[in-house]
MARNU-349688 format. One record per atom (N, C-alpha, C): residue in three letters; x, y, z. Coordinates in steps of 0.02 Angstrom, whole numbers, padded with zeros to 5 digits, always signed. Layout:
# residues N
alaXYZ;...
***
This chain:
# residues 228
unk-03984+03836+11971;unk-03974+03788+12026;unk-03906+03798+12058;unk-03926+03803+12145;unk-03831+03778+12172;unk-03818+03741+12159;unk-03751+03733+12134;unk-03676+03672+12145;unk-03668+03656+12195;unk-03702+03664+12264;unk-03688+03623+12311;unk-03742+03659+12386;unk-03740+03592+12428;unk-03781+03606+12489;unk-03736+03654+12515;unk-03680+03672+12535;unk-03649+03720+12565;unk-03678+03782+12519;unk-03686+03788+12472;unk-03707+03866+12441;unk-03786+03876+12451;unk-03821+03818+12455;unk-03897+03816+12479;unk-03910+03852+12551;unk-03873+03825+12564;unk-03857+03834+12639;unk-03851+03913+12676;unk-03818+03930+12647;unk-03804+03995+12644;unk-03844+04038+12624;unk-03886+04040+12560;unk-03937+04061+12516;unk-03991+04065+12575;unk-04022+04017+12621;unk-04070+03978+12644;unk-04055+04039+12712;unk-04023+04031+12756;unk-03985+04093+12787;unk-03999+04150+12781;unk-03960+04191+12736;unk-03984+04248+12717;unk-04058+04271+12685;unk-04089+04220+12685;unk-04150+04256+12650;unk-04201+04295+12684;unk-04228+04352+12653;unk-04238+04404+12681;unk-04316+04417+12665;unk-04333+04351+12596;unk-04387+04359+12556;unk-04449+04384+12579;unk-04471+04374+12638;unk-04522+04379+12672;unk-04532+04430+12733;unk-04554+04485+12726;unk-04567+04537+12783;unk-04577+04515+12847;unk-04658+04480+12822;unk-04685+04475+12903;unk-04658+04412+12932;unk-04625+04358+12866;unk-04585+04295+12928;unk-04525+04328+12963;unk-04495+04366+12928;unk-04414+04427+12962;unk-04457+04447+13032;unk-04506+04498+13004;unk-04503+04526+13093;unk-04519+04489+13154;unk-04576+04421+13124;unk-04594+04389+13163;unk-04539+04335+13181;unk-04495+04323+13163;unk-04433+04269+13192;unk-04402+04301+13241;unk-04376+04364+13207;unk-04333+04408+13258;unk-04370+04438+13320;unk-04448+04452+13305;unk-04458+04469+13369;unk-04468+04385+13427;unk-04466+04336+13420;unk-04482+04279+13441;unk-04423+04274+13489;unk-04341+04271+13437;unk-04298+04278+13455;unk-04277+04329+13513;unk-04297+04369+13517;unk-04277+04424+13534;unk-04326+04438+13614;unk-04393+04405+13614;unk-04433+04425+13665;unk-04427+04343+13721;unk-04418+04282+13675;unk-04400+04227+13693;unk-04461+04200+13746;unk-04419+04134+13742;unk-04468+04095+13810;unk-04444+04081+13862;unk-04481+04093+13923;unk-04441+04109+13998;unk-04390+04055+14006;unk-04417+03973+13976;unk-04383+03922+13988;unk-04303+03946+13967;unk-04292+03959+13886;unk-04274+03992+13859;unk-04226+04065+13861;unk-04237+04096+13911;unk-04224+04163+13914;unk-04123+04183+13914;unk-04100+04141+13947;unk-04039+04130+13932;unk-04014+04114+13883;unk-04047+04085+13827;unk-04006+04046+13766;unk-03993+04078+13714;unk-03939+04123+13649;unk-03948+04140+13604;unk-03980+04099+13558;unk-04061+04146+13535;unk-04088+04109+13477;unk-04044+04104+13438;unk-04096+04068+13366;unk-04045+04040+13298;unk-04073+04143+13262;unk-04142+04126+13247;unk-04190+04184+13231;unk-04185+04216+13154;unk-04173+04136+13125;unk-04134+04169+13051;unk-04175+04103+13015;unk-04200+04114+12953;unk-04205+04059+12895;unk-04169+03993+12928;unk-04198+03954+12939;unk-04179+03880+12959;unk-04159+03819+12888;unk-04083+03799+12886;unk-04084+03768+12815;unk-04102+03680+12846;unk-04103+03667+12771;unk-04121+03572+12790;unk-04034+03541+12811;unk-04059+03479+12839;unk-04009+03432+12890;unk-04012+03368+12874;unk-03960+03337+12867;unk-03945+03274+12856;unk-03885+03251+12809;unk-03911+03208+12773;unk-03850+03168+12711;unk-03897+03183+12652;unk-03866+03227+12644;unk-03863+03262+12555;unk-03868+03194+12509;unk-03832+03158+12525;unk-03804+03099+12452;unk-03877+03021+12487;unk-03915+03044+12533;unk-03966+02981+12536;unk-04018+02991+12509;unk-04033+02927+12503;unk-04096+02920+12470;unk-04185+02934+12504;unk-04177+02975+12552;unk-04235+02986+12594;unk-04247+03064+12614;unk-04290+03105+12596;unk-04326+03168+12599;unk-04386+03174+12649;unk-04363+03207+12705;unk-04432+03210+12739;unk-04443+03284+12750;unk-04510+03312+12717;unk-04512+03378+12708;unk-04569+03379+12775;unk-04550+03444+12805;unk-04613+03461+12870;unk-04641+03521+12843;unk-04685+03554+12888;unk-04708+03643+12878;unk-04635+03692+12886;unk-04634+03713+12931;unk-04584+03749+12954;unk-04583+03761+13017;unk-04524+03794+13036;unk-04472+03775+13099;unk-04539+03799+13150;unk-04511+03788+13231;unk-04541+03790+13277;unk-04522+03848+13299;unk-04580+03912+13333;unk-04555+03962+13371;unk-04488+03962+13416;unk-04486+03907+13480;unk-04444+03904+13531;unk-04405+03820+13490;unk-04420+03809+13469;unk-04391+03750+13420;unk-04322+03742+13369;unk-04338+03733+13318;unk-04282+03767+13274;unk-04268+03835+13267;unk-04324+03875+13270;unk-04305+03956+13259;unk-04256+03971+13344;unk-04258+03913+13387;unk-04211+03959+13431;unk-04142+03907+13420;unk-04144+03845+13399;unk-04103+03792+13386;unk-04053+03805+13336;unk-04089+03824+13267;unk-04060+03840+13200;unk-04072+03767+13172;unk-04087+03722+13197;unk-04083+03646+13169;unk-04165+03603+13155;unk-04175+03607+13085;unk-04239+03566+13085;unk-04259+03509+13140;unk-04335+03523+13169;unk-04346+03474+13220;unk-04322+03465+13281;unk-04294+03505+13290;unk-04247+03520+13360;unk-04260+03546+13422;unk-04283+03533+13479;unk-04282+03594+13523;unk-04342+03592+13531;unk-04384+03539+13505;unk-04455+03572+13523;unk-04513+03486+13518;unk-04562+03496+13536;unk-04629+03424+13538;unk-04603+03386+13472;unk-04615+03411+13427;unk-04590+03379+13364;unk-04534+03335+13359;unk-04501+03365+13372;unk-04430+03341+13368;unk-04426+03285+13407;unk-04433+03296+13467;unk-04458+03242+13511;unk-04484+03157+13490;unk-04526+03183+13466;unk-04570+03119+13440;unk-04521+03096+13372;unk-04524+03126+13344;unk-04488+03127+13276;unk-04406+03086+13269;unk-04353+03131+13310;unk-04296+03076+13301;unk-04316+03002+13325;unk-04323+02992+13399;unk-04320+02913+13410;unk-04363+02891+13357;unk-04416+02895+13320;unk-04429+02854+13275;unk-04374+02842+13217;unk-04336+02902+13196;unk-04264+02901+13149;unk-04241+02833+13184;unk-04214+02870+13245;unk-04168+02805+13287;unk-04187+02743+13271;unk-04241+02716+13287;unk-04251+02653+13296;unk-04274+02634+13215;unk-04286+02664+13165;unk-04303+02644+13098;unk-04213+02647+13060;unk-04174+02655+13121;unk-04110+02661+13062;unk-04068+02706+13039;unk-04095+02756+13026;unk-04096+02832+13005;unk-04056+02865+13041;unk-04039+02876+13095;unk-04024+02925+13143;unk-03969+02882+13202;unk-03904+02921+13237;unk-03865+02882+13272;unk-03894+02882+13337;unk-03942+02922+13357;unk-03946+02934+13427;unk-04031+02951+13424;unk-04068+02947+13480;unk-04129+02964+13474;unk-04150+03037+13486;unk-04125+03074+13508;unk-04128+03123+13530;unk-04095+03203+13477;unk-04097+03256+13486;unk-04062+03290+13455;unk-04089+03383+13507;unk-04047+03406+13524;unk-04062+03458+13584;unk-04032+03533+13559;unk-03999+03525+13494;unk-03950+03604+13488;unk-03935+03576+13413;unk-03912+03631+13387;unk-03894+03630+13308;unk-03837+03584+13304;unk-03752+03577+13350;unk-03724+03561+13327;unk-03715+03497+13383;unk-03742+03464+13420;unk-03723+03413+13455;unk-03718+03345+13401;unk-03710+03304+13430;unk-03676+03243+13395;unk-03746+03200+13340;unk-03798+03207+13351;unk-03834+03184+13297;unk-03829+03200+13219;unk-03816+03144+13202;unk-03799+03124+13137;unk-03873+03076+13099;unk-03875+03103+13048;unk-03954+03066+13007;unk-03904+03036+12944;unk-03928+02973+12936;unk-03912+02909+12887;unk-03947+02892+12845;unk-03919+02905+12790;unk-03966+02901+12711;unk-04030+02938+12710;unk-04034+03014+12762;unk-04098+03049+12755;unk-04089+03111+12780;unk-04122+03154+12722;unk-04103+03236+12744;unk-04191+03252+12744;unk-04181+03303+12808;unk-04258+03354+12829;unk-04241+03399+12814;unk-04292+03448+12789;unk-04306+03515+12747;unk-04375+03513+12780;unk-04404+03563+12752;unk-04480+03588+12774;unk-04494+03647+12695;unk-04556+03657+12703;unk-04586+03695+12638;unk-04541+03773+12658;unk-04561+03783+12708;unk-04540+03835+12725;unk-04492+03849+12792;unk-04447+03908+12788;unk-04382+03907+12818;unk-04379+03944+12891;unk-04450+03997+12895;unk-04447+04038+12935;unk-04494+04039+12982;unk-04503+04027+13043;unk-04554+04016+13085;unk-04628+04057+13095;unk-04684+04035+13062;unk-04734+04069+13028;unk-04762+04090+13098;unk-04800+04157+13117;unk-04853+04169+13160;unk-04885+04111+13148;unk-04939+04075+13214;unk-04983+04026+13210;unk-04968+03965+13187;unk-04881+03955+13163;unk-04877+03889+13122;unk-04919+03905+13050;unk-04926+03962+13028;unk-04962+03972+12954;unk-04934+04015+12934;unk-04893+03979+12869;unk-04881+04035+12834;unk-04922+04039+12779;unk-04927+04105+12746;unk-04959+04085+12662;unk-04938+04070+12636;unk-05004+04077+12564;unk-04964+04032+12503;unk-04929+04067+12469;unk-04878+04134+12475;unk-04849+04159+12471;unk-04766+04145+12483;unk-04800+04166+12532;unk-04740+04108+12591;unk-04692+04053+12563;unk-04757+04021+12551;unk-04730+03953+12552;unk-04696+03939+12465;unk-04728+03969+12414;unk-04705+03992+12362;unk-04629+04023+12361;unk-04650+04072+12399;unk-04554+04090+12423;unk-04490+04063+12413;unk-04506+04000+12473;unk-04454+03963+12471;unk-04453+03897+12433;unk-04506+03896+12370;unk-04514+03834+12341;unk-04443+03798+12308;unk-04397+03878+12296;unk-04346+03871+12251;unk-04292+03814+12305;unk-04272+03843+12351;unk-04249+03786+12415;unk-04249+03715+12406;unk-04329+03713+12390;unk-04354+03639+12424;unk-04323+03609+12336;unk-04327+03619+12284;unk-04334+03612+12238;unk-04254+03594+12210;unk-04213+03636+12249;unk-04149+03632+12236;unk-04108+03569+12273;unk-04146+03564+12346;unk-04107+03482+12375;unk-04148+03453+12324;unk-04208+03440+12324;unk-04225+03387+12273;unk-04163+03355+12230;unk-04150+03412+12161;unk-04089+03432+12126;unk-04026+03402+12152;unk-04008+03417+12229;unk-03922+03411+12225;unk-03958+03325+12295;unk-03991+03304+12296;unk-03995+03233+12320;unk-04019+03178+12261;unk-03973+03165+12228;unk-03941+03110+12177;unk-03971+03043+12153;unk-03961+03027+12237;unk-03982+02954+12262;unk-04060+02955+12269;unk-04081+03005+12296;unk-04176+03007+12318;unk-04217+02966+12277;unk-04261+02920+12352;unk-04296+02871+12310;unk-04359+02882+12330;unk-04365+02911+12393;unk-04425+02911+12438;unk-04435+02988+12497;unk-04449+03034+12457;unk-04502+03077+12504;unk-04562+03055+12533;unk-04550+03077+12630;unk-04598+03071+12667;unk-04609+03159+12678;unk-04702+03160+12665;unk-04727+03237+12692;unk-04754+03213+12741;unk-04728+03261+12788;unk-04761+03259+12864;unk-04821+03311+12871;unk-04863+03293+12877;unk-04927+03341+12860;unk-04971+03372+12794;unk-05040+03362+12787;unk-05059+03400+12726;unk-05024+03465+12705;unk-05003+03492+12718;unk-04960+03558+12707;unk-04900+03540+12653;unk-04880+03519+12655;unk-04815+03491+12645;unk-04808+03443+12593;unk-04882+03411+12602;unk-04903+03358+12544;unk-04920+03396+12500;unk-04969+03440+12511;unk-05003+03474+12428;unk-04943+03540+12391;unk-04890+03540+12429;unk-04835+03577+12402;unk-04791+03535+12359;unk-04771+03478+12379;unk-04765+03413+12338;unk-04806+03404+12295;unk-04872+03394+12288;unk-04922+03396+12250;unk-04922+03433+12201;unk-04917+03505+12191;unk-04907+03547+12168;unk-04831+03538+12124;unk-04777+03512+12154;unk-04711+03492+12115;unk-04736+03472+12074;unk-04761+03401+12075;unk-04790+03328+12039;unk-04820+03379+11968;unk-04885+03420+11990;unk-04919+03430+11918;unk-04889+03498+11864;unk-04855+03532+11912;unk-04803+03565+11881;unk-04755+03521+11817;unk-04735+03474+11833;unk-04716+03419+11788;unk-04736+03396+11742;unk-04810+03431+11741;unk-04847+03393+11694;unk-04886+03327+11742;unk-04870+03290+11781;unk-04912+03220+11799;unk-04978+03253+11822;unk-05020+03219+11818;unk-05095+03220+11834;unk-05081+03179+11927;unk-05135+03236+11960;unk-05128+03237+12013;unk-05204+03229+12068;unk-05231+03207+12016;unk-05312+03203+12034;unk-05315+03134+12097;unk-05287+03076+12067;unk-05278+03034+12132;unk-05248+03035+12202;unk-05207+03092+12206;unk-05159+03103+12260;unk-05198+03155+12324;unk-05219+03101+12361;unk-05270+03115+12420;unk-05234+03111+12475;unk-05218+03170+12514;unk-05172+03140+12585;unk-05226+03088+12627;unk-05197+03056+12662;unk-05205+03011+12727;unk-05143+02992+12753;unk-05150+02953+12809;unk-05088+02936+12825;unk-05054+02882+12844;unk-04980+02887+12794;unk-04927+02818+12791;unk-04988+02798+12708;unk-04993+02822+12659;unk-04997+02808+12610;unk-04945+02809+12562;unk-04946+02773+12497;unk-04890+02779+12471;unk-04914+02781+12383;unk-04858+02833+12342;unk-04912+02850+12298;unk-04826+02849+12237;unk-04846+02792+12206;unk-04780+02806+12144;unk-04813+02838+12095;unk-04757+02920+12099;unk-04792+02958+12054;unk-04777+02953+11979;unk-04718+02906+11960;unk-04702+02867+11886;unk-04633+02892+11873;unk-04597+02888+11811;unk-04555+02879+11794;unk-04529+02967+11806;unk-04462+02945+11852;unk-04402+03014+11858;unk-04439+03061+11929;unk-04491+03016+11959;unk-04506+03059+12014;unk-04505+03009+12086;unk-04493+03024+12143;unk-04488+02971+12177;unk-04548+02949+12210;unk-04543+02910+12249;unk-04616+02857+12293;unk-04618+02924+12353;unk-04688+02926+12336;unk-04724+02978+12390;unk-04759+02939+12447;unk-04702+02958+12516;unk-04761+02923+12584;unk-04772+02977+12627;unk-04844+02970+12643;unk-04896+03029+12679;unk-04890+03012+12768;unk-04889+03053+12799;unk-04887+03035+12873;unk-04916+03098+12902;unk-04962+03080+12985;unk-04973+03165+12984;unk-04902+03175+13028;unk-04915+03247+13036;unk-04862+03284+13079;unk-04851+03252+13132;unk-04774+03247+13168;unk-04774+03234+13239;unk-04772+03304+13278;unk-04849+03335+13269;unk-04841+03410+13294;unk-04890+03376+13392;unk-04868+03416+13431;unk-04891+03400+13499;unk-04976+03388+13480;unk-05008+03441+13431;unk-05060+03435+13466;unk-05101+03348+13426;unk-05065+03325+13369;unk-05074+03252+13343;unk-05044+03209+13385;unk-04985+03220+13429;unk-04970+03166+13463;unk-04997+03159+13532;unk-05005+03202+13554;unk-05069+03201+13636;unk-05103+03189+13625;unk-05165+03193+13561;unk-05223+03172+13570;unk-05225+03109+13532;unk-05177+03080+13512;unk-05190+03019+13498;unk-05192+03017+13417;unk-05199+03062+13396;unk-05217+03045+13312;unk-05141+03021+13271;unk-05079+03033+13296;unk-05036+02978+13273;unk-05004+02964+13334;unk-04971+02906+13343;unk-04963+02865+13410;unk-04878+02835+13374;unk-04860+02827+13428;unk-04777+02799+13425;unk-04784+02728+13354;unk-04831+02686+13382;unk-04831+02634+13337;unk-04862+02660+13255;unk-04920+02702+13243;unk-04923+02736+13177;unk-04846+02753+13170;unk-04820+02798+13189;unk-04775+02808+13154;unk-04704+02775+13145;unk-04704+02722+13183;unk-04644+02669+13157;unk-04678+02639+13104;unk-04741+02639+13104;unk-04766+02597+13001;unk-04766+02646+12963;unk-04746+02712+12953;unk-04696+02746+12905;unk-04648+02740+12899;unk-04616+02724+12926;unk-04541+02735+12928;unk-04509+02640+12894;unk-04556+02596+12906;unk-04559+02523+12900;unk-04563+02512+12839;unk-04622+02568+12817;unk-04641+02549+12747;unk-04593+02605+12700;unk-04570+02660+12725;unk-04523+02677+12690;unk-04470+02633+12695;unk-04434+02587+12729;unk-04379+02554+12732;unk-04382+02485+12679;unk-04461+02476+12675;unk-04487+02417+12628;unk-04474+02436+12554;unk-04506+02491+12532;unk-04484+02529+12476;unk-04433+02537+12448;unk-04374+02558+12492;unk-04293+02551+12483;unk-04278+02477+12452;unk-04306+02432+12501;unk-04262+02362+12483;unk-04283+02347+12401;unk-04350+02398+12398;unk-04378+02361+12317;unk-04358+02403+12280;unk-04344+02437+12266;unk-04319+02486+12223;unk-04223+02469+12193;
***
């Protein structure tokens, strides 16, 4: 294990683990989007963001083509992100609603984002390879966030990789059914699991999660806190 998010950080960066996520970031980077065409991409392993020392984990898939892979900053730059901070904002979490570039002034409060995986997959899919990859990552904030009381997975993806933590542990995992804004205490030394789907464009245009769904995640994660 790292001694610290700055050495994660770095680790998370350089990693090289994966062929076809390498060529496919860099060529993304590199061929860009017209909107885009001026901006140096990020085009590198994307690490997680926030406050290390809070008590709140929200794991996604991985970064966005023109998104974080051109941002460098989870959730950034892209539909997701979008939807995603102002709900931070207004649940507490976050100083500002918005977040547009890796290093502008948004700051996240008592909650760090990670994703399963670091490198922007062809199709938004990576394998289970892939995602295996970088399990060591996800596994290590776990590790160096102290305080953690409450992981939110944003999407089935993300949940059954969590899932997979859980029975690795030994816990029996037969009840743990995604839906969404469920909440699942997985028992002693593991924290309260809440399910939400993705704020990916094509769930939030068509309606299948809506501004108000997802302020009752973020509500009922805040409910959880006070009881714990």
């Amino acid at each position: 294990m790292d001694t610290s998010i700055e050495t994660l950080e770095q680790n998370v960066i350089q990693c090289n683990l994966c062929p076809r996520l390498v060529s496919w970031r860099e060529e993304v980077a590199r061929v860009k989007r017209r909107a885009y065409r001026n901006e140096a991409y990020w085009g590198k392993p994307v690490p997680g963001f926030g406050d290390i020392k809070g008590e709140v984990l929200v794991v996604g898939l991985a970064p966005g083509a023109h998104g974080s892979n051109r941002t460098g900053r989870m959730f950034t730059g892209d539909a997701s992100g979008d939807f995603l901070y102002p709900a931070l904002y207004r649940a507490g979490f976050a100083n500002q609603p918005n977040s547009d570039y890796r290093n502008d002034s948004l700051i996240l409060q008592n909650l760090y984002i990670t994703a399963i995986c670091r490198c922007v997959p062809p199709q938004n899919k990576p394998t289970s390879q892939e995602i295996e990859n970088c399990l060591p990552y996800l596994l290590n904030e776990m590790a160096l966030m102290k305080n953690l009381k409450v992981i939110v997975a944003l999407g089935g993806l993300a949940f059954n990789q969590l899932k997979k933590i859980v029975k690795n542990q030994g816990i029996k995992t037969d009840d743990l059914q995604f839906s969404h804004n469920q909440t699942f205490s997985i028992g002693e030394g593991f924290p309260v699991l809440v399910t939400s789907y993705h704020p990916s464009r094509q769930n939030t245009q068509t309606g299948k999660l809506t501004e108000r769904m997802f302020d009752e995640v973020w509500s009922n994660v805040i409910q959880i806190l006070k009881e714990k």
